[in-house]
ChimeraX commands (.cxc) that place a marker at each C-alpha (Angstrom):
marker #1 position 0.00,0.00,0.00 radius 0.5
marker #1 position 2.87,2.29,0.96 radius 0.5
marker #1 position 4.03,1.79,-3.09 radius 0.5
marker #1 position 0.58,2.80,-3.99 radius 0.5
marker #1 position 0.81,6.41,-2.18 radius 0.5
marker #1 position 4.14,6.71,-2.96 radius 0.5
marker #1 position 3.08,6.75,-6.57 radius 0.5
marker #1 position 0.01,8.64,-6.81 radius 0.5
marker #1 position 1.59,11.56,-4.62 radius 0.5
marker #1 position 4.73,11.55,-7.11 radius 0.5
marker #1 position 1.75,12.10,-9.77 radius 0.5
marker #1 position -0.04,14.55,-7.83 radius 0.5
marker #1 position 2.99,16.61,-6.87 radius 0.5
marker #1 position 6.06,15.70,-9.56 radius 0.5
marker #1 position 4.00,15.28,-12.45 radius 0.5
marker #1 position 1.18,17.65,-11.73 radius 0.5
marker #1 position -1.92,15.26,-12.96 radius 0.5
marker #1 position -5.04,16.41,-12.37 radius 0.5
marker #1 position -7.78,15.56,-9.49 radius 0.5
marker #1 position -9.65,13.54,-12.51 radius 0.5
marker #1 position -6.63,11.84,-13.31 radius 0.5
marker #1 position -5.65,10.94,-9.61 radius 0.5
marker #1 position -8.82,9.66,-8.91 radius 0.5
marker #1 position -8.72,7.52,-11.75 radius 0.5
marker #1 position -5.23,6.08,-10.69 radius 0.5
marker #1 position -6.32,5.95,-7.58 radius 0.5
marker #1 position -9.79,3.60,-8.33 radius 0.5
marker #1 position -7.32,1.50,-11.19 radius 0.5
marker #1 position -4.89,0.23,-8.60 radius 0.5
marker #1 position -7.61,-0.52,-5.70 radius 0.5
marker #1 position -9.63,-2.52,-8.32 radius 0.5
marker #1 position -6.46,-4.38,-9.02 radius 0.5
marker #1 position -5.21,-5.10,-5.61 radius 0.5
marker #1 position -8.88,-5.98,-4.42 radius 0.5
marker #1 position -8.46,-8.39,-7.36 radius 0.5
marker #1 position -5.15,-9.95,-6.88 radius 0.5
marker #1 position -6.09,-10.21,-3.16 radius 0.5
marker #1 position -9.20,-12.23,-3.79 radius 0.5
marker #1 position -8.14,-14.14,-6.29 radius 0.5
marker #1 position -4.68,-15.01,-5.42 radius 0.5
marker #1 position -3.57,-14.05,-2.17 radius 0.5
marker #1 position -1.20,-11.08,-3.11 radius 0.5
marker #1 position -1.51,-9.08,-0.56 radius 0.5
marker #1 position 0.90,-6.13,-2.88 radius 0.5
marker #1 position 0.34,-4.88,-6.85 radius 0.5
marker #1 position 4.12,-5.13,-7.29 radius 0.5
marker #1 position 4.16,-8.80,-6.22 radius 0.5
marker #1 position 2.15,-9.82,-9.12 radius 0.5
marker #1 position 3.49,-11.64,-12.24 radius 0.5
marker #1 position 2.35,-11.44,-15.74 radius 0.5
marker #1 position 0.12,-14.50,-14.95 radius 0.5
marker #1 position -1.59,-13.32,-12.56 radius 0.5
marker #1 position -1.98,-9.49,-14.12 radius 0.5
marker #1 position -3.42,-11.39,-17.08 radius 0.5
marker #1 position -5.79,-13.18,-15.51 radius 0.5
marker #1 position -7.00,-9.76,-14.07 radius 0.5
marker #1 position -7.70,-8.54,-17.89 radius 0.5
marker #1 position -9.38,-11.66,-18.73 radius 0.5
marker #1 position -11.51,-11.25,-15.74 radius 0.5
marker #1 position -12.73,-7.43,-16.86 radius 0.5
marker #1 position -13.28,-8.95,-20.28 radius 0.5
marker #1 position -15.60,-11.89,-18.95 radius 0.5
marker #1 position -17.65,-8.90,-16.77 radius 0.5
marker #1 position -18.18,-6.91,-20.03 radius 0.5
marker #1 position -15.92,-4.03,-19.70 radius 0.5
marker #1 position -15.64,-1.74,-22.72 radius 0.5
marker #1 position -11.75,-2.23,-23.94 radius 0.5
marker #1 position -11.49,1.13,-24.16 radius 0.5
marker #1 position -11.55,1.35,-20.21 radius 0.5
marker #1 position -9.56,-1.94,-20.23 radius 0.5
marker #1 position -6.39,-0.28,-21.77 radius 0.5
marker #1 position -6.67,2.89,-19.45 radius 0.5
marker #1 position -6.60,0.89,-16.71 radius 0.5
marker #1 position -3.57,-1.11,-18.25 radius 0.5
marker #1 position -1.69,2.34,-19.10 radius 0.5
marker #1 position -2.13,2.88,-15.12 radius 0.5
marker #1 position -0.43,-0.44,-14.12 radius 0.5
marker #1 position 2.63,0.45,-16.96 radius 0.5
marker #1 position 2.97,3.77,-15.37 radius 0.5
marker #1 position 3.06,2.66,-11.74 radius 0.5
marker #1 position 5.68,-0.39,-12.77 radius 0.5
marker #1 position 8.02,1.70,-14.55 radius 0.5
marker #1 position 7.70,3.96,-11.46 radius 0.5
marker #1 position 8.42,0.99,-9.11 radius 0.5
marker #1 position 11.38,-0.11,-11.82 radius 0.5
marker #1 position 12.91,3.94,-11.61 radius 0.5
marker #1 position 13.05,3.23,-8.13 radius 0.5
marker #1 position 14.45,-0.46,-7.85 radius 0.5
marker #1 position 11.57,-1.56,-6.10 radius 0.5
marker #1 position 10.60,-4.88,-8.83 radius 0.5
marker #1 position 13.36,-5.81,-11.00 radius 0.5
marker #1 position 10.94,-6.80,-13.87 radius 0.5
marker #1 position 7.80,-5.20,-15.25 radius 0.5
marker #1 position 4.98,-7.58,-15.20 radius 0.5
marker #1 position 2.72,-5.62,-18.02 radius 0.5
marker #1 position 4.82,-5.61,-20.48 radius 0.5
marker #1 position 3.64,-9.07,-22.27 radius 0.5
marker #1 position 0.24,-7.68,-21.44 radius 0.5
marker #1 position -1.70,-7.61,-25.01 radius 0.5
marker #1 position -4.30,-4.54,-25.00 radius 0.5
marker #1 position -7.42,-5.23,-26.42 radius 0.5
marker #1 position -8.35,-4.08,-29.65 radius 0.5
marker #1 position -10.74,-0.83,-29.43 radius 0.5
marker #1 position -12.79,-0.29,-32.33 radius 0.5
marker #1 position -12.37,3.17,-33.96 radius 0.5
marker #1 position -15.04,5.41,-32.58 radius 0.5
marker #1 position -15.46,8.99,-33.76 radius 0.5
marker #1 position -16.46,12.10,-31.42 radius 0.5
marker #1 position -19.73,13.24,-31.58 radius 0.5
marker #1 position -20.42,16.87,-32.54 radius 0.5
marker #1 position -23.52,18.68,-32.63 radius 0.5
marker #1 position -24.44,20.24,-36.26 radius 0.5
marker #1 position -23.80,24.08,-36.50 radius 0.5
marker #1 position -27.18,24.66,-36.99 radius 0.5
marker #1 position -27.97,23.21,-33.80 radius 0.5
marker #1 position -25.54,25.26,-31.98 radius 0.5
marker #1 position -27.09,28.51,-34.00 radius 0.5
marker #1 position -30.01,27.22,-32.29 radius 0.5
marker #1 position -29.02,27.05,-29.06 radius 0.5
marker #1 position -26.84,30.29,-29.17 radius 0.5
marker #1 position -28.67,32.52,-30.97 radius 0.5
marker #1 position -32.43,31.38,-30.59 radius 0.5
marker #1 position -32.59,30.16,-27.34 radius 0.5
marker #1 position -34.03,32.43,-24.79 radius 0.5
marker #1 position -32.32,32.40,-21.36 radius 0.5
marker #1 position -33.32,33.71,-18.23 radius 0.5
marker #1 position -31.87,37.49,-17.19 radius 0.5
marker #1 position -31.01,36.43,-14.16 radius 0.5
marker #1 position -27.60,35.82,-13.29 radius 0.5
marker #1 position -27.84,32.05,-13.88 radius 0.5
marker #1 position -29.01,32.18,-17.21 radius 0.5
marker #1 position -26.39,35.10,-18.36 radius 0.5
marker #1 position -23.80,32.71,-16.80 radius 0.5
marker #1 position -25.26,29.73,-18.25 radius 0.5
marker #1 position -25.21,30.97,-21.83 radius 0.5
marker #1 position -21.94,32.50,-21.27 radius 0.5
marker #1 position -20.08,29.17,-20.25 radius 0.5
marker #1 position -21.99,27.59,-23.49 radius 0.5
marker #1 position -20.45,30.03,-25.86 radius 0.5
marker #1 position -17.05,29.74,-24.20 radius 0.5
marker #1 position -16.95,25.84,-24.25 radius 0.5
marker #1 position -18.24,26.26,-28.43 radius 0.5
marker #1 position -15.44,29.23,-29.15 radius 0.5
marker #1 position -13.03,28.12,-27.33 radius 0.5
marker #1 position -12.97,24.70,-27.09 radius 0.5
marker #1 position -11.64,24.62,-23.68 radius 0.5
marker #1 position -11.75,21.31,-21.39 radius 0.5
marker #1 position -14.21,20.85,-18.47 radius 0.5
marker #1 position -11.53,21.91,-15.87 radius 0.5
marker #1 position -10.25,24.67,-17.95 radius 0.5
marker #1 position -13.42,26.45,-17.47 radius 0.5
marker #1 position -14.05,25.54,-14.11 radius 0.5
marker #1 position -9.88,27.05,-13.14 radius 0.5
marker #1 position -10.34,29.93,-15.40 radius 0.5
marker #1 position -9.99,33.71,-13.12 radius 0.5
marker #1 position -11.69,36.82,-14.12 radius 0.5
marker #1 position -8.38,37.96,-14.77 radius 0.5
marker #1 position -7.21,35.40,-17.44 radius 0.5
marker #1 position -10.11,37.35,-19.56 radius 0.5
marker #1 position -8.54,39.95,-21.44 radius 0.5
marker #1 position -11.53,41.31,-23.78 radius 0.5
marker #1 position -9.56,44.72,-24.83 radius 0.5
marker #1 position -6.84,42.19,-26.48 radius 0.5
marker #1 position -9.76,39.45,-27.62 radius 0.5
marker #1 position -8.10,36.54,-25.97 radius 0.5
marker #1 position -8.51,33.91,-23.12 radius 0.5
marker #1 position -6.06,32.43,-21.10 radius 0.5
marker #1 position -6.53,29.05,-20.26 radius 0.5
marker #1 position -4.11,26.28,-17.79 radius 0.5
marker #1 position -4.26,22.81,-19.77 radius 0.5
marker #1 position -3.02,19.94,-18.87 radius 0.5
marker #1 position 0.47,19.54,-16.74 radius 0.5
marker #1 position 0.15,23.59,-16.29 radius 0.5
marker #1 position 0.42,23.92,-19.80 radius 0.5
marker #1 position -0.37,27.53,-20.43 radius 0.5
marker #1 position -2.02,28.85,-23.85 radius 0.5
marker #1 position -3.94,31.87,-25.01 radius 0.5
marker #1 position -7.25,31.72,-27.15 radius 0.5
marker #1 position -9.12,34.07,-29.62 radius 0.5
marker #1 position -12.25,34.81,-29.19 radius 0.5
marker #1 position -14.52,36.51,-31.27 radius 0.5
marker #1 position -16.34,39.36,-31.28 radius 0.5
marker #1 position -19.41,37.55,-30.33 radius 0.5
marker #1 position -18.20,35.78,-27.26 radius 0.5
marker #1 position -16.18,38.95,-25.99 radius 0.5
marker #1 position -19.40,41.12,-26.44 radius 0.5
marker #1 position -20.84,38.07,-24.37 radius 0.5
marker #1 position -18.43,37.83,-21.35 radius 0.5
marker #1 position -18.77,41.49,-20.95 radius 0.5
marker #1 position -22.36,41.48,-20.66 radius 0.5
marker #1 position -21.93,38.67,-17.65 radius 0.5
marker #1 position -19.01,40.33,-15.88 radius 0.5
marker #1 position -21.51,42.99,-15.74 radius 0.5
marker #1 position -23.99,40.79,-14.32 radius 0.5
marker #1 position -21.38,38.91,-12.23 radius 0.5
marker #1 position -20.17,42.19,-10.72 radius 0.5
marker #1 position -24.11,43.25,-9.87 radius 0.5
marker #1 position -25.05,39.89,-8.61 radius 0.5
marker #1 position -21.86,39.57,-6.00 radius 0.5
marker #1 position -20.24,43.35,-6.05 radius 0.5
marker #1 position -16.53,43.08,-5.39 radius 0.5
marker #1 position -16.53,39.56,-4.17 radius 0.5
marker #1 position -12.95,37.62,-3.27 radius 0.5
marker #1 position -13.91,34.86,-5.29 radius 0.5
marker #1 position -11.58,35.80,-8.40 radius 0.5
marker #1 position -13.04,32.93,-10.45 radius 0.5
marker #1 position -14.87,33.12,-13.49 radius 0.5
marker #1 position -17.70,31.92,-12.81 radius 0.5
marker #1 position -19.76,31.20,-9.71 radius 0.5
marker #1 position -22.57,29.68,-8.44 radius 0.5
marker #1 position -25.63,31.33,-7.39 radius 0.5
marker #1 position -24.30,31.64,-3.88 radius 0.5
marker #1 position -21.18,32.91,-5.11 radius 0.5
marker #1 position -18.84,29.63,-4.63 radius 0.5
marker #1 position -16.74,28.56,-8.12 radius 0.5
marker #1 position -18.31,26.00,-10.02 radius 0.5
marker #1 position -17.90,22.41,-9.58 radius 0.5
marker #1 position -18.15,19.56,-12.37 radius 0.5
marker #1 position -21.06,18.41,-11.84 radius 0.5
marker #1 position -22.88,21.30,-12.13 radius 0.5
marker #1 position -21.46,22.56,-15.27 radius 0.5
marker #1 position -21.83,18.86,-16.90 radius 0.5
marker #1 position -25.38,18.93,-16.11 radius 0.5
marker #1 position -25.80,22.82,-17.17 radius 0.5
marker #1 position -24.58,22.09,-20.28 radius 0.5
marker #1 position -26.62,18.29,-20.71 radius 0.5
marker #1 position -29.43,20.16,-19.82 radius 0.5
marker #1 position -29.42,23.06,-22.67 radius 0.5
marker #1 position -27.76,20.53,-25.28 radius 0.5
marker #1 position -31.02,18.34,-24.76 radius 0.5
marker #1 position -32.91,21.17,-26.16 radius 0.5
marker #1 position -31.36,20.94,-29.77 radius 0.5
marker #1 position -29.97,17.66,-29.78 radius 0.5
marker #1 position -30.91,14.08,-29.36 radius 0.5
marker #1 position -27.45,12.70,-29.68 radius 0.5
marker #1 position -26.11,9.95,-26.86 radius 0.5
marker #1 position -23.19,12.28,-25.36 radius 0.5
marker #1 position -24.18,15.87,-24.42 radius 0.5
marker #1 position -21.29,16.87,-22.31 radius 0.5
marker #1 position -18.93,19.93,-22.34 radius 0.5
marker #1 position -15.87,17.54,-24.20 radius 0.5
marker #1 position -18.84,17.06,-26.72 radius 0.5
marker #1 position -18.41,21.06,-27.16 radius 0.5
marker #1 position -14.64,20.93,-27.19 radius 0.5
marker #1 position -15.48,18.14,-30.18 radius 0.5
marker #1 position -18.04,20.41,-31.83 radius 0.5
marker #1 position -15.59,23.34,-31.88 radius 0.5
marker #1 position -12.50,21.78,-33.29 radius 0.5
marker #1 position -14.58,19.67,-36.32 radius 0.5
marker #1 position -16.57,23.06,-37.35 radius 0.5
marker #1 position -12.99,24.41,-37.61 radius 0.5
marker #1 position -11.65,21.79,-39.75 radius 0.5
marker #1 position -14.93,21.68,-41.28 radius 0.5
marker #1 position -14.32,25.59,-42.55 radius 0.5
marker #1 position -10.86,25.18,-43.45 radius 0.5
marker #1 position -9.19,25.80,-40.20 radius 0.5
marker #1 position -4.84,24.45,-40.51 radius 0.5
marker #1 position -4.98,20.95,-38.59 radius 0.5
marker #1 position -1.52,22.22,-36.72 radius 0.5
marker #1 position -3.28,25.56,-35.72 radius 0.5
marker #1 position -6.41,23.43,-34.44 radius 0.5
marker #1 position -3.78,21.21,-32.06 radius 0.5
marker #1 position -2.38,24.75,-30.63 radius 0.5
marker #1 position -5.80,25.64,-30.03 radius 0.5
marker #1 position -7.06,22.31,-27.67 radius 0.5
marker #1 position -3.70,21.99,-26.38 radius 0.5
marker #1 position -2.43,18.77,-27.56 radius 0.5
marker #1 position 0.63,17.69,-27.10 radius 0.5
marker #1 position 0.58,15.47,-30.52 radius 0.5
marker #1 position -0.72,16.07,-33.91 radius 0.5
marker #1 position -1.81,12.43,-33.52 radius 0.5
marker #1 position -4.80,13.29,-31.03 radius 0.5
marker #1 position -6.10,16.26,-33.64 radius 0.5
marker #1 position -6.17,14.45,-36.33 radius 0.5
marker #1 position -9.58,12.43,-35.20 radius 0.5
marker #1 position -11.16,15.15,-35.79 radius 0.5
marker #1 position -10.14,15.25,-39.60 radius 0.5
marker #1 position -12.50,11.87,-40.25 radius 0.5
marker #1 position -15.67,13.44,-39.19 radius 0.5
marker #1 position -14.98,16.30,-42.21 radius 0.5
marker #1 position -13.86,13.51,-44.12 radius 0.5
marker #1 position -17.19,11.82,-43.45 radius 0.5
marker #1 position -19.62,15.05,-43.97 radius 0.5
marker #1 position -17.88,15.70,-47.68 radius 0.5
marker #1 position -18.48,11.73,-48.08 radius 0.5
marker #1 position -21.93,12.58,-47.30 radius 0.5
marker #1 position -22.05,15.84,-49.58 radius 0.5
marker #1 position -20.30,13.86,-52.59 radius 0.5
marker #1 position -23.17,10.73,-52.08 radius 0.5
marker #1 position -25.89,12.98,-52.52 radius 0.5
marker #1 position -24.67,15.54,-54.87 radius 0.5
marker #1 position -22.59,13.24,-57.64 radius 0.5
marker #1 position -24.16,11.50,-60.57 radius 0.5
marker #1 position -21.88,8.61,-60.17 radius 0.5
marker #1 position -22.13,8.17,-56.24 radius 0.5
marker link #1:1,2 radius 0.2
marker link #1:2,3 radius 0.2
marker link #1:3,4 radius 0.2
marker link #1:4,5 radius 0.2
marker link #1:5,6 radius 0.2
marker link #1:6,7 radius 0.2
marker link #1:7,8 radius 0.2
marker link #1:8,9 radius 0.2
marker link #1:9,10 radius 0.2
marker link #1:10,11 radius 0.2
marker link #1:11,12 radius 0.2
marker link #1:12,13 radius 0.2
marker link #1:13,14 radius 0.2
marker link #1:14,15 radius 0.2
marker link #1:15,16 radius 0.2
marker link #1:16,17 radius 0.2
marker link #1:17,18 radius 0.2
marker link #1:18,19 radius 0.2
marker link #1:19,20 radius 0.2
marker link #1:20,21 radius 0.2
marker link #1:21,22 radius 0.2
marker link #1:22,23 radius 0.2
marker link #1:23,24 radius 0.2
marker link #1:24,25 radius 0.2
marker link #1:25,26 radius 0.2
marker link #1:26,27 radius 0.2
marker link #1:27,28 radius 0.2
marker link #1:28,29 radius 0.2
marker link #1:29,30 radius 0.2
marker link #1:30,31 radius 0.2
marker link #1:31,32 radius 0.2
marker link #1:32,33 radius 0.2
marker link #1:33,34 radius 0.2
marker link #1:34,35 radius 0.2
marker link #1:35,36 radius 0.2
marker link #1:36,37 radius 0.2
marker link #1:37,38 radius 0.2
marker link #1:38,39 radius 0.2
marker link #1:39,40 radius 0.2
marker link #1:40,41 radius 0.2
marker link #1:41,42 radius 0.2
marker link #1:42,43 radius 0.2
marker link #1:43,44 radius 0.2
marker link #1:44,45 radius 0.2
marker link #1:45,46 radius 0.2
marker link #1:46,47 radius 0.2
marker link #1:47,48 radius 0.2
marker link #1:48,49 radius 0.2
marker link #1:49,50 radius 0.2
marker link #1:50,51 radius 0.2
marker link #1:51,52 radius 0.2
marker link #1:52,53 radius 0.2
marker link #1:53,54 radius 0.2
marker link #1:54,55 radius 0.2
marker link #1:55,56 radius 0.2
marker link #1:56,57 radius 0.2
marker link #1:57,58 radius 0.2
marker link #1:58,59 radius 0.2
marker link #1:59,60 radius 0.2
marker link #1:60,61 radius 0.2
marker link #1:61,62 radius 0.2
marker link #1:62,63 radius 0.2
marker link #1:63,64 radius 0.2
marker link #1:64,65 radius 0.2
marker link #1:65,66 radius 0.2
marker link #1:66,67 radius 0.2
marker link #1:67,68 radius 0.2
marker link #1:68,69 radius 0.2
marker link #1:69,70 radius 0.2
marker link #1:70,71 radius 0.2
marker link #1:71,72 radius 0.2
marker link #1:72,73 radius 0.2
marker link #1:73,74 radius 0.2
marker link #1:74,75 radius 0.2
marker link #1:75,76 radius 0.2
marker link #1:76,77 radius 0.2
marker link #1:77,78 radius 0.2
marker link #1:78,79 radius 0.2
marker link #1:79,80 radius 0.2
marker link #1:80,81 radius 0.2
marker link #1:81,82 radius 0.2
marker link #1:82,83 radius 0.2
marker link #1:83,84 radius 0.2
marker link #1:84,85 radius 0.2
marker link #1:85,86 radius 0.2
marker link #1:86,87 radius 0.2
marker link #1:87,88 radius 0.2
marker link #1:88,89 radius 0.2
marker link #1:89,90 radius 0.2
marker link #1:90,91 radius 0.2
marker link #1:91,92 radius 0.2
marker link #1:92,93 radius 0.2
marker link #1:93,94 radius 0.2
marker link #1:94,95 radius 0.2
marker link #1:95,96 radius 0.2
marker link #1:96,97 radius 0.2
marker link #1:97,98 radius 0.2
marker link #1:98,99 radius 0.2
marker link #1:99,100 radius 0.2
marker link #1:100,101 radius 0.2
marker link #1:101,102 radius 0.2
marker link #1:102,103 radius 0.2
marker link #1:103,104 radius 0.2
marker link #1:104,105 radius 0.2
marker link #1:105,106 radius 0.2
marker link #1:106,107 radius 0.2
marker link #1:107,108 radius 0.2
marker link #1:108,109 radius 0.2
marker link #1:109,110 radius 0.2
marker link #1:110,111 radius 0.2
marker link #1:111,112 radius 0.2
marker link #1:112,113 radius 0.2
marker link #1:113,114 radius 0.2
marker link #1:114,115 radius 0.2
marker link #1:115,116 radius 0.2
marker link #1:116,117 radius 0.2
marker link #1:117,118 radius 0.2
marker link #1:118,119 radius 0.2
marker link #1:119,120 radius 0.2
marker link #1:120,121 radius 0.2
marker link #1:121,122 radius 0.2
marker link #1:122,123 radius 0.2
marker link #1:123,124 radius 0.2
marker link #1:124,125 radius 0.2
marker link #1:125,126 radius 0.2
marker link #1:126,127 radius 0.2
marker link #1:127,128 radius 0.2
marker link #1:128,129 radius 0.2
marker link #1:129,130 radius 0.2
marker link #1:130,131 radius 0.2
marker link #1:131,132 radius 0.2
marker link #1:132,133 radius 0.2
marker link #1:133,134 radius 0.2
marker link #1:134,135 radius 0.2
marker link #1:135,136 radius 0.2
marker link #1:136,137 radius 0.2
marker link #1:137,138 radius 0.2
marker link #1:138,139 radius 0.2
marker link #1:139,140 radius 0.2
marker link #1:140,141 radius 0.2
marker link #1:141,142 radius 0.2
marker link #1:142,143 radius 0.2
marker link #1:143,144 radius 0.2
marker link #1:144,145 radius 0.2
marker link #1:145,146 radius 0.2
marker link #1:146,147 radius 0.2
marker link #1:147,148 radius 0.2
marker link #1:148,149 radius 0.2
marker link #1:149,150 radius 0.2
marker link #1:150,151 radius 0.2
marker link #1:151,152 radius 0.2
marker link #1:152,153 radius 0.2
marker link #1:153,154 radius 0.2
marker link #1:154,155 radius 0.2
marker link #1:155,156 radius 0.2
marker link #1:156,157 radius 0.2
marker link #1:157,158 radius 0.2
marker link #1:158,159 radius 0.2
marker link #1:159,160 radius 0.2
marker link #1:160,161 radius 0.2
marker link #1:161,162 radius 0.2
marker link #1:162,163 radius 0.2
marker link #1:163,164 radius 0.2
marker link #1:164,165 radius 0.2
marker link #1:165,166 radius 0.2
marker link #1:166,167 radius 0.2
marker link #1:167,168 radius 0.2
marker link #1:168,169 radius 0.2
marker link #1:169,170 radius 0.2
marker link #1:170,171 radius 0.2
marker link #1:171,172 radius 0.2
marker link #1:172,173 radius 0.2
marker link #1:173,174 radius 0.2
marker link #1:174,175 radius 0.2
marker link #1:175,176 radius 0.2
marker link #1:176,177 radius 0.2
marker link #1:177,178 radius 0.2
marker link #1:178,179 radius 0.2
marker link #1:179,180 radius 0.2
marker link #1:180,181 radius 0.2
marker link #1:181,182 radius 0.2
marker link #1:182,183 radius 0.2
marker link #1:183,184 radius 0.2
marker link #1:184,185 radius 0.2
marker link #1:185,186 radius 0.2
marker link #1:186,187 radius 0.2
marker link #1:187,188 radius 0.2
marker link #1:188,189 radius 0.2
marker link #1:189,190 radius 0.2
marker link #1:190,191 radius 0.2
marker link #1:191,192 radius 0.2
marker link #1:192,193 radius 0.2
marker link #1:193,194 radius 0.2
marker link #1:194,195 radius 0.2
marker link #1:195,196 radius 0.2
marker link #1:196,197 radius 0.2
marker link #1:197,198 radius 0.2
marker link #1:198,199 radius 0.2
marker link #1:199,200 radius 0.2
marker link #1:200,201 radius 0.2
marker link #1:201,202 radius 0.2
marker link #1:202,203 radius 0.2
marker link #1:203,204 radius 0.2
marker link #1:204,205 radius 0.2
marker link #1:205,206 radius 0.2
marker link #1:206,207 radius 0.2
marker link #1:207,208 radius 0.2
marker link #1:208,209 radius 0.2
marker link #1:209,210 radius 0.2
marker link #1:210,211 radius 0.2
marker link #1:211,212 radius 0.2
marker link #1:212,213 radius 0.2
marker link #1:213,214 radius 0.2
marker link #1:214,215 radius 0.2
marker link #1:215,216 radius 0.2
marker link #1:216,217 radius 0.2
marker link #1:217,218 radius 0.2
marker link #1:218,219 radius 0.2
marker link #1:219,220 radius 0.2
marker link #1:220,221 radius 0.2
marker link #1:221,222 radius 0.2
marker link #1:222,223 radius 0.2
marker link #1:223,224 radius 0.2
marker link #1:224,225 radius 0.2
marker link #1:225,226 radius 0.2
marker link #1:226,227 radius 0.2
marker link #1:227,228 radius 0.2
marker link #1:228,229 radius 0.2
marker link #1:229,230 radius 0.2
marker link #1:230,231 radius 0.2
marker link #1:231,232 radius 0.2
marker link #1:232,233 radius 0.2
marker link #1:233,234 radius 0.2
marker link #1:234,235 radius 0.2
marker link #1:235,236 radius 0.2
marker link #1:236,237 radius 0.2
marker link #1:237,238 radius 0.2
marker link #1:238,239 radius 0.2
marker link #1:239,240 radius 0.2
marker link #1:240,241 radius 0.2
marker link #1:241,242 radius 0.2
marker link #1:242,243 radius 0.2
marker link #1:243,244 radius 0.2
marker link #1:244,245 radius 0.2
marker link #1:245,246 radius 0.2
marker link #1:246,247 radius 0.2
marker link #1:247,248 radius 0.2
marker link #1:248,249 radius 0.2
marker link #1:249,250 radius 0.2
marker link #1:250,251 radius 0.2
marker link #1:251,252 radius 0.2
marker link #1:252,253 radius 0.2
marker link #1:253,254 radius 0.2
marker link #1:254,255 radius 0.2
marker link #1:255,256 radius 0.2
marker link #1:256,257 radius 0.2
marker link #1:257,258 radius 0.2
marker link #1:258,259 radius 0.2
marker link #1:259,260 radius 0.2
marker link #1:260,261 radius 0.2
marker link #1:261,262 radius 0.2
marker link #1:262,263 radius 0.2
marker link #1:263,264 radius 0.2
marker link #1:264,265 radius 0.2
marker link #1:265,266 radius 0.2
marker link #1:266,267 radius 0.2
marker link #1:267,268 radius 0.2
marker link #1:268,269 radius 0.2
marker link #1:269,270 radius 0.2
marker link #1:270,271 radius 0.2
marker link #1:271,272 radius 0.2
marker link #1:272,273 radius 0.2
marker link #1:273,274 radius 0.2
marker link #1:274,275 radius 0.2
marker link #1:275,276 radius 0.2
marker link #1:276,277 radius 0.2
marker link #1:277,278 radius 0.2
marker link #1:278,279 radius 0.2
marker link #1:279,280 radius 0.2
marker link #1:280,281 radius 0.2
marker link #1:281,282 radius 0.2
marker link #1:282,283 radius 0.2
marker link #1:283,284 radius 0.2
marker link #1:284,285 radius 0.2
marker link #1:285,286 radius 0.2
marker link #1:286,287 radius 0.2
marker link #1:287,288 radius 0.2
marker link #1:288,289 radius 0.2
marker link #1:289,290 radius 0.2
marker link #1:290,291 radius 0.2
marker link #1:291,292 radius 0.2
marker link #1:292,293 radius 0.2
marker link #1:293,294 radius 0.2
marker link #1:294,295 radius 0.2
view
């Protein structure tokens, strides 16, 4: 167990990973110890073999786990055994024989553009300060295709509307500055307005705030935004990273540079942009099928 906190507070503190990503780790390696201690008797991750690690993956596989889930939870055990190799503490690494399972290639969902005119431009939101803030964080997850926790960090002062630009803290601390357009800075400007009437000169320097003034939490923006995508969409995902999809394929879609689209999420690879590419691939498949003689 003391191998287990060693490692998630050298991810929390060296490697700066997120509270989503620590309590991920965190549920991966209980699930496999709780495992490996029913099963077999280990009472210790670390004193596992490949047998007995594979017999763990054939186990999530027999109770209908999605592989996609499979392999994260496999990229946790590589990462904590190369941590326990750095450190001398196992000699071998007992995933690396493990074979992922194959994940079938699934493409983000967006919503159509005229679904987000819809929502953005037709849909009526209360005055109050909950609906100003509401359809402010909507146009801010569609124009600037930020990340749940992006939003949820961003300070009043990381708003520069005089310049046109947002300042956002990715991943690792990974710092990066957004355009926004006229639009969304008209926007923000009406709800620090509102902001500043609703709470006055409050100490709370995040963006946005709940009704009693506290910053927002996850699940209140997830559901926020569920709850006003359900009113133009029926897809199966309505979630803010659905937004952050929507955003980067409606700039591909009009022509956007794939490299400036990674700059603009904040990848670290062209490799995790270029999913985005197949669903404007697909929509001129569509155009070509119903608009060729030959198709």
């Amino acid at each position: 167990m003391q191998a287990n906190e060693t490692f998630l507070n050298y991810l929390k503190y060296e490697k700066r990973a997120s509270e989503h990503t620590l309590k991920a780790y965190t549920s991966d390696l209980a699930q496999v110890a709780s495992f490996l201690d029913s099963t077999f008797d280990i009472k210790a991750i670390q004193e596992a073999g490949h047998a007995q690690l594979r017999s763990w993956m054939v186990f999530l596989l027999q109770q209908g786990q999605e592989p996609r889930s499979i392999n994260r939870k496999i990229s946790t055990l590589k990462a904590y055994f190369k941590y326990l190799r750095r450190l001398g503490m196992v000699d071998q690494d007992p995933t690396q024989r493990l074979i992922r399972p194959k994940v079938a290639k699934r493409l983000p969902m967006v919503v159509e553009h005229k679904q987000m005119e819809q929502l953005l431009d037709d849909q009526v939101f209360a005055a109050n300060y909950e609906g100003v803030r509401d359809k402010t964080m909507l146009e801010v997850f569609y124009g600037c295709g930020i990340r749940l926790a992006e939003l949820i960090g961003l300070k009043v002062m990381d708003v520069d509307l005089r310049g046109g630009t947002i300042r956002v803290l990715g991943k690792r601390n990974k710092e990066r500055i957004i355009p926004m357009s006229a639009s969304l800075i008209e926007q923000i400007d009406v709800y620090l307005l509102q902001r500043n009437t609703t709470f006055g000169s409050t100490e709370n320097k995040s963006l946005f705030l709940t009704s009693k003034g506290q910053a927002m939490y996850p699940r209140l923006v997830y559901d926020i935004v569920k709850r006003n995508l359900s009113l133009v969409t029926t897809i199966a995902q309505r979630s803010p990273h659905v937004l952050r999809h929507t955003y980067a394929t409606h700039l591909l879609d009009n022509g956007a540079d794939l490299n400036a689209v990674k700059e603009l999420l904040g990848h670290s690879s062209l490799a995790a942009t270029q999913v985005y590419t197949h669903n404007s691939i697909e929509k001129l498949k569509e155009v070509y099928r119903k608009t060729h003689p030959k198709a």
